[in-house]
matplotlib code that plots the C-alpha trace (Angstrom):
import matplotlib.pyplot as plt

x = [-6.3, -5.4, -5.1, -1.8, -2.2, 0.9, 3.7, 6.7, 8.4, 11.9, 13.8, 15.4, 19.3, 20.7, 22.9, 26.8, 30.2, 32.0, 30.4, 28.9, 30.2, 28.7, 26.9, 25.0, 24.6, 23.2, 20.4, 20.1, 19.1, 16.4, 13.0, 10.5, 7.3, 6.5, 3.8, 3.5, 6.3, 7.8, 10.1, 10.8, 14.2, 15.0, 17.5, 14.0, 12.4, 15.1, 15.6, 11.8, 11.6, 15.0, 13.0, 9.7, 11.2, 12.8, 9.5, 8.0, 10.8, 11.3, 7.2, 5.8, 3.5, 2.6, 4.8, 1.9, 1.0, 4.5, 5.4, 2.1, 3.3, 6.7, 4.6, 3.0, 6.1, 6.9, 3.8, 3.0, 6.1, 5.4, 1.9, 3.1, 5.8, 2.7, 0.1, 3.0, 4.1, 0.4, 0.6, 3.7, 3.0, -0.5, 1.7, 3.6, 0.8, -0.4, 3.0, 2.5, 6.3, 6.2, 7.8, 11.4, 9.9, 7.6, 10.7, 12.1, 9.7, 8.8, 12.2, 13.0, 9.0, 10.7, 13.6, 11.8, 9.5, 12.6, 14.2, 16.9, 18.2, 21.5, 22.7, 25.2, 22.8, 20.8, 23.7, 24.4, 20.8, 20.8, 24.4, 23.2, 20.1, 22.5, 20.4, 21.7, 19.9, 18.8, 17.1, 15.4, 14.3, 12.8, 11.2, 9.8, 8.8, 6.7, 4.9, 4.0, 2.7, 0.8, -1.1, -1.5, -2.9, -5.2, -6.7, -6.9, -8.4, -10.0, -11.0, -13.4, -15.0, -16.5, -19.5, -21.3, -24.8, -25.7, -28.3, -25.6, -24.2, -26.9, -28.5, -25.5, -25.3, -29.0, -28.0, -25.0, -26.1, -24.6, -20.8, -21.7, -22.4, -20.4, -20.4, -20.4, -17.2, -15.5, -12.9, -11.1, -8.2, -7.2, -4.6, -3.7, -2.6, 0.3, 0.0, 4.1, 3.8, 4.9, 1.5, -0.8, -4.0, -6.1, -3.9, -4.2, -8.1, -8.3, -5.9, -7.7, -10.8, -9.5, -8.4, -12.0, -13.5, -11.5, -11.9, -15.5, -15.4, -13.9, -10.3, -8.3, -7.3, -3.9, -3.6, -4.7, -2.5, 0.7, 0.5, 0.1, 2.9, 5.2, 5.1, 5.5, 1.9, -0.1, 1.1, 0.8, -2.3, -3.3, -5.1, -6.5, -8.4, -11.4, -12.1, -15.2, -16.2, -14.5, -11.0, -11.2, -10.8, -14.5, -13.7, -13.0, -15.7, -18.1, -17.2, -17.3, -20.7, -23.4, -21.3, -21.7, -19.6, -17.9, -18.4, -15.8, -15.5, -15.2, -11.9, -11.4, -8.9, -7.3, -3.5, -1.2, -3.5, -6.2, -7.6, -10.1, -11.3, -12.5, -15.0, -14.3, -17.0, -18.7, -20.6, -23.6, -23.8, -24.4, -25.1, -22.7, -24.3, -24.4, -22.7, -19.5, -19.1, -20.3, -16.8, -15.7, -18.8, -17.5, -13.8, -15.1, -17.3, -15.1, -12.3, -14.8, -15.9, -12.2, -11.0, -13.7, -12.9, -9.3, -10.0, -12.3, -9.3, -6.8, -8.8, -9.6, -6.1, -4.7, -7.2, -6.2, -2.4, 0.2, 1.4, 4.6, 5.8, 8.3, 7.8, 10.7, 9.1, 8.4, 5.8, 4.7, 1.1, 0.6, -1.8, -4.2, -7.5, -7.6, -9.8, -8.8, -6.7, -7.1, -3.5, 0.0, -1.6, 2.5, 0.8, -1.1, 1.9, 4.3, 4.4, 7.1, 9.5, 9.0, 5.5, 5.1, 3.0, -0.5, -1.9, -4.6, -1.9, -0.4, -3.1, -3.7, -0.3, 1.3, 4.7, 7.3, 9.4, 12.5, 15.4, 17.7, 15.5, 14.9, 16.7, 18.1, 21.1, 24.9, 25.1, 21.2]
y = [16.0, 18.2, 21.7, 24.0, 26.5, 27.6, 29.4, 29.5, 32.7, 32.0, 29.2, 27.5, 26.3, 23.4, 23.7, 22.1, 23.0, 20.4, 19.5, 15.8, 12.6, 11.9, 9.5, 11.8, 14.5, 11.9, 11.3, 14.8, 15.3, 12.6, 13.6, 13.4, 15.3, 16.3, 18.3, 18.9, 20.4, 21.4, 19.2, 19.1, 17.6, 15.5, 18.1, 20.7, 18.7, 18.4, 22.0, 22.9, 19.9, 21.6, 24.9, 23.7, 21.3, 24.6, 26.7, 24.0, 24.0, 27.5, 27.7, 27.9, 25.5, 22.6, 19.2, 17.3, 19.8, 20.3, 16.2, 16.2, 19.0, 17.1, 13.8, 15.7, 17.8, 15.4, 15.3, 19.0, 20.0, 17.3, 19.1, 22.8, 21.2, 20.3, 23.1, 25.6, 23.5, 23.3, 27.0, 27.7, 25.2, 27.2, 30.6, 29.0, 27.3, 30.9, 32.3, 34.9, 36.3, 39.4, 42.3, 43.3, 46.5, 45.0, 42.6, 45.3, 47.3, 43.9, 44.0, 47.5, 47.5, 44.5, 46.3, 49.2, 47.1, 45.5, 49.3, 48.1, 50.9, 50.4, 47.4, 46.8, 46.1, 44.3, 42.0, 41.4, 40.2, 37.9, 36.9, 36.3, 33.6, 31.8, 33.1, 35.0, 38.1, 35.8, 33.5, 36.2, 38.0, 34.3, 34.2, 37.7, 36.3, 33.7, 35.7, 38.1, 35.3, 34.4, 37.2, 37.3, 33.7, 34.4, 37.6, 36.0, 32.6, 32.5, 36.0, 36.6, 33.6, 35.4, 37.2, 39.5, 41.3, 45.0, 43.5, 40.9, 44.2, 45.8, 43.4, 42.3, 46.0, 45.9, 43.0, 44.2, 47.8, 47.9, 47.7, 50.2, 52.6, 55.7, 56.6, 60.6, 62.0, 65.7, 67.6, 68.6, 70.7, 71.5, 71.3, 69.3, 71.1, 69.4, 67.0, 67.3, 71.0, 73.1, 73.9, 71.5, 70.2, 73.2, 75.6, 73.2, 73.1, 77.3, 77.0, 74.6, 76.8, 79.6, 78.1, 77.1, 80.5, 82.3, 80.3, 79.9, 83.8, 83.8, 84.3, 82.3, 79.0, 79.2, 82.7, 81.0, 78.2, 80.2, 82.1, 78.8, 76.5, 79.1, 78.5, 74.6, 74.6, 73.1, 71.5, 73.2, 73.4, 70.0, 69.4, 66.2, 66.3, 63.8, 61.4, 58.9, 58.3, 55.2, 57.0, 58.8, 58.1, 57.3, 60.3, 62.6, 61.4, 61.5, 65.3, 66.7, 64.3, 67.0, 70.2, 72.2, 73.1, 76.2, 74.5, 73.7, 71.1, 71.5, 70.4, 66.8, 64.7, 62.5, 60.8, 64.1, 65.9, 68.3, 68.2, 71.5, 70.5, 72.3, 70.9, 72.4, 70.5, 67.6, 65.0, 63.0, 59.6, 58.2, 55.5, 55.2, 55.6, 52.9, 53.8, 55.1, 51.1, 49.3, 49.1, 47.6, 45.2, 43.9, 43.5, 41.5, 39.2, 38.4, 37.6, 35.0, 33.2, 32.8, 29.9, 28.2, 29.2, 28.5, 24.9, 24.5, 25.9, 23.7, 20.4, 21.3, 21.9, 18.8, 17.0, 18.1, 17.7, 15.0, 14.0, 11.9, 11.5, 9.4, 11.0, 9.9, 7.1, 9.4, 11.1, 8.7, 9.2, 13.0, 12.6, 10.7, 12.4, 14.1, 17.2, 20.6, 23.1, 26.9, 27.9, 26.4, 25.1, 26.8, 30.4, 30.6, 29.7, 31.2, 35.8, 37.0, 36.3, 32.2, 32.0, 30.7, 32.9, 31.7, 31.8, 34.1, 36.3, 36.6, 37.0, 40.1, 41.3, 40.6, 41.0, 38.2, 37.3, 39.7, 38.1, 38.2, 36.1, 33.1, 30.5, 28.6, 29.7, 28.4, 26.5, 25.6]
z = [2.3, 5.2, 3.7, 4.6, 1.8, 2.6, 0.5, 1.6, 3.1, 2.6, 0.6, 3.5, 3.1, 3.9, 6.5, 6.2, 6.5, 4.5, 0.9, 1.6, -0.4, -4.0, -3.0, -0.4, -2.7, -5.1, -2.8, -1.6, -4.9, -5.2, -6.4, -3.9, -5.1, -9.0, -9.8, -13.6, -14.5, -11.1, -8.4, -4.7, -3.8, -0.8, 0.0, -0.2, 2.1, 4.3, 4.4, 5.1, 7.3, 9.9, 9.8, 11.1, 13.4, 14.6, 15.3, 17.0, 19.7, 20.2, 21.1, 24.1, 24.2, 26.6, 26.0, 24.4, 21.8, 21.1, 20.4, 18.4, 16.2, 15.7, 14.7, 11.9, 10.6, 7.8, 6.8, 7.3, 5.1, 2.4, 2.2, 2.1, -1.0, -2.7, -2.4, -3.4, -6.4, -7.7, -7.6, -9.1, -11.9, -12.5, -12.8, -14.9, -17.0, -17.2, -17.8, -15.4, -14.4, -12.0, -14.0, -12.6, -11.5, -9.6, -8.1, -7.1, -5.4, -3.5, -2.0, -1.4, 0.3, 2.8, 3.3, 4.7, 6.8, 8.5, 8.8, 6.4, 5.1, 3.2, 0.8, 3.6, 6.4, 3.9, 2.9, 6.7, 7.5, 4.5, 5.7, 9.2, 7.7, 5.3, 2.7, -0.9, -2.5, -5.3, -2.9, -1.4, -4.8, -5.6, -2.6, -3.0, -6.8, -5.3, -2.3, -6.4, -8.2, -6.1, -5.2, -9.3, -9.1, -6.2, -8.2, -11.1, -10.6, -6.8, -5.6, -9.4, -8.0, -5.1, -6.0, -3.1, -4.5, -3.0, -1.2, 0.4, 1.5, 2.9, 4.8, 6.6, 7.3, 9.2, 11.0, 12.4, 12.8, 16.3, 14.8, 12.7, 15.8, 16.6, 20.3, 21.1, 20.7, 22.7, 21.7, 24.6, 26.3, 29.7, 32.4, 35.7, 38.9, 39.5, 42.9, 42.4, 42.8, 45.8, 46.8, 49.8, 49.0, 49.7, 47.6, 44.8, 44.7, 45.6, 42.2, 40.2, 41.2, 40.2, 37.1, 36.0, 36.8, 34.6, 31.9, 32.5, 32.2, 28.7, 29.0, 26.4, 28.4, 26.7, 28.7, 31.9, 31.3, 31.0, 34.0, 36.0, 34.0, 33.9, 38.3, 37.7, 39.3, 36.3, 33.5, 30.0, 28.1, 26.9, 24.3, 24.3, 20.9, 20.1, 22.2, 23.8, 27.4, 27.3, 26.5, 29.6, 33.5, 34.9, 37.1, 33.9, 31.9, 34.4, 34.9, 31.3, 30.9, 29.9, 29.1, 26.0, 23.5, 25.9, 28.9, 32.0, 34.3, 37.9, 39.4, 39.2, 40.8, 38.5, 37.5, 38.0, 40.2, 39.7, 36.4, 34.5, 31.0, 28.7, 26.0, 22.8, 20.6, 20.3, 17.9, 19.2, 19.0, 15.3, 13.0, 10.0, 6.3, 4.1, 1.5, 4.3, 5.2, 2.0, 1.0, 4.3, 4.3, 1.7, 2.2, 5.2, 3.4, 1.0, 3.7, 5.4, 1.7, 0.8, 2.6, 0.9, -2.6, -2.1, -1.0, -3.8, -5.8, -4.9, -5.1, -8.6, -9.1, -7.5, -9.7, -12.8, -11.8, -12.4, -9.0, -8.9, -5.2, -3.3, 0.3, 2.8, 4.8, 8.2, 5.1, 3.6, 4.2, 3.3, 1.1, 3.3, 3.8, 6.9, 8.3, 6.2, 8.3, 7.4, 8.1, 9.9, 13.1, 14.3, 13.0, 16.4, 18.8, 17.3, 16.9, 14.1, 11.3, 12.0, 10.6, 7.1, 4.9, 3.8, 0.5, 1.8, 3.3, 0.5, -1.9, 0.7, 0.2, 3.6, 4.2, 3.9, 6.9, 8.3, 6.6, 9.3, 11.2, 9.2, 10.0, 13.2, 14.9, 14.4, 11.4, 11.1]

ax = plt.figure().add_subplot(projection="3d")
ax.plot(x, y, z, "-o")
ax.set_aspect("equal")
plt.show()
């Protein structure tokens, strides 16, 4: 079965003005997809089905990828409606229910990522989707369980050994690899300033012998920025050759801790640096990137576990579906996909979150930016 692993990010809406017939909501209502204990609705599908269909138009992508996504939208979304009711059916199964203080702090953490800061604003934005605040709270419910499922039941089942660890670390010693660093500070002569080219090195000169003598560069510096001549002192802190212009690196290349550049033309003008210290090249410890090591590894073996996962899962499950006909073959086998083939087209608050995401705790989509303009 091609693999989604996808939960959704918001509960989409179905978008009318005028309540439809009763024979209309009669087969809005139709089961399409039972898992255990949990349902999808045609009017579900629908709903998913107008969002998706929505991402694929707004990306720029070439006309033949974009027709191909369209083909396997029905499909796509019937998928998603099964992979997230296999996991809601294990939360339940589990009766694992976020608490409401960890609800809450779900939402008010989204509100700040979005820079919603009042109730107002927040009403507005759920306003301006066609969404409620219980929709959203459900939605942020969800995104909770399951990260609870995925720490629970997939990531125990990842086991990484010290020597894992460390021998990853000797064969990818280079990434581990701290180039020299300089702390640095100086000033520019300003190329803006009053003065003509000759003046401005005479100054810059002048500049670097007093400091080189020992008077405090933030001395030297006032006299000079005070004119409008040099800028202020600037302290550029820590920083690697490769932050720096090739000019300016290759000028403070060599110096001491103490030790002044001669003038150097640069962006502004004419630049004096000053290194203040400096740390020589270095191999990270062990035990300093163990930690991160392993946060990688564990990244890389969890696709794997998760499709192990839900295999077992959809074994074990009682699957009742009645696809509309355009999806009729969703649970054909077909070559595994690691996320929403629309997650690498499409940037922002469009892209459906995957299970790994949200196992990993990332952050649900804005919620004035979820659904479709005008009445979609």
């Amino acid at each position: 079965m091609k693999r989604l692993l996808l939960l959704p990010l918001l509960l989409p809406l179905l978008a009318t003005l005028l309540a439809p017939p009763a024979g209309a909501v009669e087969e809005l209502n139709r089961v399409v997809l039972r898992v255990n204990d949990q349902i999808a609705t045609l009017h579900d599908y629908r709903s998913r089905l107008e969002q998706r269909v929505y991402q694929i138009q707004r990306a720029e992508i070439e006309q033949a990828r974009r027709q191909q996504l369209l083909t396997d939208a029905p499909r796509d979304v019937m998928q998603e409606l099964l992979e997230e009711l296999l996991i809601v059916s294990r939360a339940r199964q589990l009766a694992l229910e976020p608490t409401e203080q960890e609800l809450a702090g779900s939402v008010e953490q989204a509100k700040q990522s979005f820079g919603i800061e009042t109730d107002e604003q927040f009403r507005e934005a759920l306003a301006r989707s066609g969404m409620t605040e219980a929709t959203f709270r459900e939605q942020m419910k969800r995104n909770i369980v399951t990260r609870l499922i995925m720490g629970r039941e997939v990531q125990p089942r990842i086991e990484i050994t010290d020597e894992e660890l460390r021998s990853y670390f000797r064969d990818h010693s280079d990434r581990f690899e701290v180039p020299e660093r300089l702390r640095l500070q100086g000033v520019v002569v300003l190329g803006s300033s009053s003065l003509d080219g000759q003046a401005r090195a005479r100054l810059a000169t002048e500049i670097r012998a007093r400091v080189s003598a020992g008077e405090p560069f933030e001395e030297v510096a006032a006299d000079t920025s005070t004119q409008e001549l040099t800028t202020d002192l600037i302290a550029l802190g820590w920083v690697t050759a490769e932050d720096l212009d090739p000019s300016l690196a290759a000028a403070v290349e060599g110096l001491e801790v103490g030790g002044v550049t001669e003038p150097t033309a640069g962006r502004g003008g004419l630049h004096v640096l000053e290194v203040i210290d400096r740390e020589d090249a270095r191999t990270l410890p062990f035990e300093e990137v163990a930690s991160d090591i392993d946060a990688e590894i564990r990244s890389t073996r969890f696709q794997d576990e998760l499709d192990a996962y839900m295999d077992e899962r959809l074994e074990a499950a009682y699957i009742v579906s009645e696809p509309p006909a355009e999806a009729a073959d969703f649970l054909v086998e077909a070559p595994r996909k690691d996320e929403d083939p629309l997650s690498t087209l499409i940037g922002g608050p469009f892209v459906r979150q995957s299970a790994a995401a949200a196992a990993a705790g990332a952050e649900p989509s804005d919620p004035a930016e979820t659904a479709p303009d005008g009445d979609g």
